[in-house]
C-alpha positions in Angstrom: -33.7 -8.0 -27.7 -30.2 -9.1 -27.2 -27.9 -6.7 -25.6 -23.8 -6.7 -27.5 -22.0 -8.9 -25.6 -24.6 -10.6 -24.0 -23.9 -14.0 -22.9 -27.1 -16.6 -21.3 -27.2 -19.0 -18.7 -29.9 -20.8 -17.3 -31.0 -20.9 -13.7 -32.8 -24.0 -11.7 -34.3 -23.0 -9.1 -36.0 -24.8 -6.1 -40.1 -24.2 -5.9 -39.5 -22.3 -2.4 -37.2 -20.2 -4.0 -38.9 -19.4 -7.5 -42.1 -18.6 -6.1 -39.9 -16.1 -3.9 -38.5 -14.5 -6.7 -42.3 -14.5 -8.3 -43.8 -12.8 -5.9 -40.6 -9.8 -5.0 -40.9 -9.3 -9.3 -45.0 -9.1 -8.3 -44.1 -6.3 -5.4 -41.5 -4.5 -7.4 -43.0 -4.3 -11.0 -39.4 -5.5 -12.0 -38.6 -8.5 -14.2 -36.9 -11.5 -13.2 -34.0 -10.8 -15.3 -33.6 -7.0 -13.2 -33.7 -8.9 -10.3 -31.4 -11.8 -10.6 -28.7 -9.4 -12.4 -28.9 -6.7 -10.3 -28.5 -9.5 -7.5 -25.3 -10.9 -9.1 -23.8 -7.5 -9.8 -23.8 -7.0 -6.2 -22.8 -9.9 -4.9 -20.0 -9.8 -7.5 -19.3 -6.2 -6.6 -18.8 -7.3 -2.8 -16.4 -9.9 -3.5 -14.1 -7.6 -5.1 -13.8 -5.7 -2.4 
């Protein structure tokens, strides 16, 4: 389901990386969309500081 506003982007990742992110969503029971947006919103958030 979109969200208003919503805009997508795509991601490559390297294999080191991906299976990284695979196996935090595993541990965490979060998606890899929660992960990489919460992610950017902090990093985002600390540069405006």
């Amino acid at each position: 389901m979109k969200r208003e506003g919503e805009k997508r982007l795509t991601l490559a990742l390297d294999g080191a990386t991906y299976r990284r992110l695979r196996l935090h969503a595993a541990q965490t029971d979060k998606t890899h969309q929660a992960i990489l947006e919460a992610a950017l919103t902090d990093y985002l958030n600390r540069m405006d500081t």
